[in-house]
C-alpha positions in Angstrom: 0.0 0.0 0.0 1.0 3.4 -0.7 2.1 6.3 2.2 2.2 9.7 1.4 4.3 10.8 4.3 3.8 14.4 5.6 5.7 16.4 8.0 5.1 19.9 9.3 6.9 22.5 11.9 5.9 25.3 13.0 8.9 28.1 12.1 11.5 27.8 10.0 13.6 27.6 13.5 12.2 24.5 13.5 13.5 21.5 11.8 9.9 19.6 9.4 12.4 17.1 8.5 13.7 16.0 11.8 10.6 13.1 11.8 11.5 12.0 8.1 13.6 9.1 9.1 11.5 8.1 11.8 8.1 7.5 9.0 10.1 6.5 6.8 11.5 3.6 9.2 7.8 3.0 10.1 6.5 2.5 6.8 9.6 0.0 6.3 8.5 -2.3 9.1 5.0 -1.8 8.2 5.2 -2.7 4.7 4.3 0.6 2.8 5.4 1.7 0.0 6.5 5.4 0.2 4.8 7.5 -2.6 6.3 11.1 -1.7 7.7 12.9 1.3 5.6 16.6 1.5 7.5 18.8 4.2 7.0 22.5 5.1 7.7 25.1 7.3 3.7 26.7 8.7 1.6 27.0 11.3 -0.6 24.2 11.8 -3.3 26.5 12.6 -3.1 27.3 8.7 -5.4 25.4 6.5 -4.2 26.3 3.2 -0.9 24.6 3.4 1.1 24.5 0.1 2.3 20.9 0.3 -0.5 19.7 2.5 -2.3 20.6 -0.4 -0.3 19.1 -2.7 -0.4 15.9 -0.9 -4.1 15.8 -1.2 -4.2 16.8 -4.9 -1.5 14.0 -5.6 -2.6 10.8 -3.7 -4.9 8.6 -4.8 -7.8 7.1 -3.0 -7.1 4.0 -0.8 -4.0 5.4 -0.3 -2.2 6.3 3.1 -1.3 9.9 4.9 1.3 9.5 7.1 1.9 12.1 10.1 4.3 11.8 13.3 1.5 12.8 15.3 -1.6 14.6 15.4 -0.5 18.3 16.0 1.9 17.9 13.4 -1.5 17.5 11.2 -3.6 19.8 12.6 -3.6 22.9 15.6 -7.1 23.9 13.5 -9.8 25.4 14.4 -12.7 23.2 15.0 -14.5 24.3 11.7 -10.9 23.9 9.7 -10.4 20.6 11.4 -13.8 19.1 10.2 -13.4 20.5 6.7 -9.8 18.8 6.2 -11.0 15.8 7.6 -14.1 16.3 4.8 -11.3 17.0 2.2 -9.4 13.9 3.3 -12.6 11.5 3.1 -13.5 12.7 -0.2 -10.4 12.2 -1.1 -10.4 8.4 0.1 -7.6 8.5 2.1 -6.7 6.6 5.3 -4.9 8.6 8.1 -2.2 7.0 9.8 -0.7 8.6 12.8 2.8 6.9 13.8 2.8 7.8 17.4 -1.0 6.1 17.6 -0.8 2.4 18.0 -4.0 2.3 17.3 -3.7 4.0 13.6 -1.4 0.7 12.5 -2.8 -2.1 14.9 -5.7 -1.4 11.8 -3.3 -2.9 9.0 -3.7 -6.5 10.2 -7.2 -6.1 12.2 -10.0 -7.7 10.0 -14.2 -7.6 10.0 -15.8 -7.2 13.9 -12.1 -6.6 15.0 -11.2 -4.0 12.4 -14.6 -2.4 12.4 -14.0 -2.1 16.4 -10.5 -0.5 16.5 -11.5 1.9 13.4 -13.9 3.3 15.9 -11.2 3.3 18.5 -8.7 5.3 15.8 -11.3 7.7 14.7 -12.3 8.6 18.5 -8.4 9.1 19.9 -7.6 11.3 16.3 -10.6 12.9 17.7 -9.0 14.2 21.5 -5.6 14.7 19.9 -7.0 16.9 17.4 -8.9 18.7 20.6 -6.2 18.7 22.8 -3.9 20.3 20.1 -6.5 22.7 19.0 -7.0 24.0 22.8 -3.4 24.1 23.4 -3.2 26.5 20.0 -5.7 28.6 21.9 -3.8 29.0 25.5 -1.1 29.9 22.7 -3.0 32.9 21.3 -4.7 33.7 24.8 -1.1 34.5 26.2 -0.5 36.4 22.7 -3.6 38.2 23.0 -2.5 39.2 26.3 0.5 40.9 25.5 -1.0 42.7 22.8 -3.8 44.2 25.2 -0.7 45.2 27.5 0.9 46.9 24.2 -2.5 48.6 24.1 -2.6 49.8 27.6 0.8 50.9 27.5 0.1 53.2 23.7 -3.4 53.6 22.9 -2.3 54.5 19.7 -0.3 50.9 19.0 -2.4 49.1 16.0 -1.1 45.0 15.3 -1.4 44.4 11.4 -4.2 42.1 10.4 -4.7 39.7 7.1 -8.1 38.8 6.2 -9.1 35.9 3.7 -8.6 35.9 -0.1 -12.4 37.4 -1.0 -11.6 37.6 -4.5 -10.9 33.6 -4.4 -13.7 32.7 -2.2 -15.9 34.6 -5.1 -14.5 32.7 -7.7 -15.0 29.6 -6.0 -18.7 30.3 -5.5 -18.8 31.7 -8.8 -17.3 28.2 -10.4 -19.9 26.3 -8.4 -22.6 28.3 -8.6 -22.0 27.6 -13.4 -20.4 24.7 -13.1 -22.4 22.7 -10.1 -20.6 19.1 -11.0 -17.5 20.5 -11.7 -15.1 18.4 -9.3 -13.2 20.1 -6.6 -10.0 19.8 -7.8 -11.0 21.7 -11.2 -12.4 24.1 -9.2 -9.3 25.0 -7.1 -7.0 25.2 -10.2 -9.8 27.7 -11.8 -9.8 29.7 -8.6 -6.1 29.5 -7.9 -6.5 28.1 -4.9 -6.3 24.5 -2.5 -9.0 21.8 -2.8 -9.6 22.4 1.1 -11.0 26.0 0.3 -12.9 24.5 -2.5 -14.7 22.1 0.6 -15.1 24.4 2.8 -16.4 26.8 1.0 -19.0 23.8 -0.3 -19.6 23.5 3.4 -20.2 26.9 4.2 -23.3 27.0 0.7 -24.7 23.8 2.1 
């Protein structure tokens, strides 16, 4: 079976290689068959990750992502969170997280058995997934914090803010609204943007 193997850090301080020989070793010993290594330097609070995305446009359904660990998927919001895991479904994928026993107990578990630890899987992914998401937002509490103290100290202090990409949310709904069975991976490379936003924004009209 095929692994697309993905691995994340936060900064470019940080090292999103330093897991690569770890998966690699794993999907050795478990028998897979490494299909492509996607590695970047983002917040995993970002949805629109460049090789995330590329992952998901490139693998094939039935096929495996491979992560270290949960956070190194997602720190995403809860709405993010549900429309990658959309993205990833729809895209036929099976997640494997290394540091999960029960991710790649699944390989050899068959019928009642597999059925039983999917559920398992799917329910642990779950509270990782929270626990990194609520750990995120301590993060930008304490952030937060210290910009209300730059406040208080200079009322006339501003922080810089970025918005999303209207014009490509427009186009998206645009594309769907003329083209309804269009698929979603046409729609992102006519909107010049990732297949998650092409979900999401499905999502969001639904």
């Amino acid at each position: 079976m095929n692994a697309h193997l993905y691995l994340r850090a936060s900064t470019k301080d940080q090292d999103a290689n330093r897991a690569k020989t770890s998966l690699e070793k794993f999907a050795v010993d478990n028998g897979l068959t490494i299909a492509g290594i996607y590695s970047e330097n983002i917040s995993g609070t970002k949805l629109e990750r460049p090789e995330l995305l590329r992952l998901l446009e490139t693998a094939k359904p039935g096929e495996i992502l491979l992560c270290e660990s949960v956070d190194r998927l997602s720190r995403l919001s809860l709405e993010d969170w549900e429309t990658l895991k959309a993205t990833i479904k729809a895209k036929g994928l099976k997640l494997v997280i290394a540091d999960l026993p029960t991710s790649h107990q699944m390989f050899d578990a068959k019928g009642i058995t597999g059925e039983v630890m999917r559920v398992i899987n799917d329910m642990l992914i779950e509270l990782m997934s929270t626990m990194a998401r609520l750990d995120q937002e301590k993060r930008v509490e304490r952030i937060m914090q210290g910009l209300r103290n730059k406040k208080a100290a200079n009322p006339d202090w501003k922080p810089a803010g970025k918005g999303k990409d209207t014009a490509k949310w427009a186009k998206v709904k645009e594309t769907l609204a003329k083209h309804p069975t269009m698929s979603a991976d046409d729609i992102a490379k006519v909107a010049g943007c990732g297949v998650a936003t092409v979900y999401r924004i499905k999502r969001e009209m639904a």
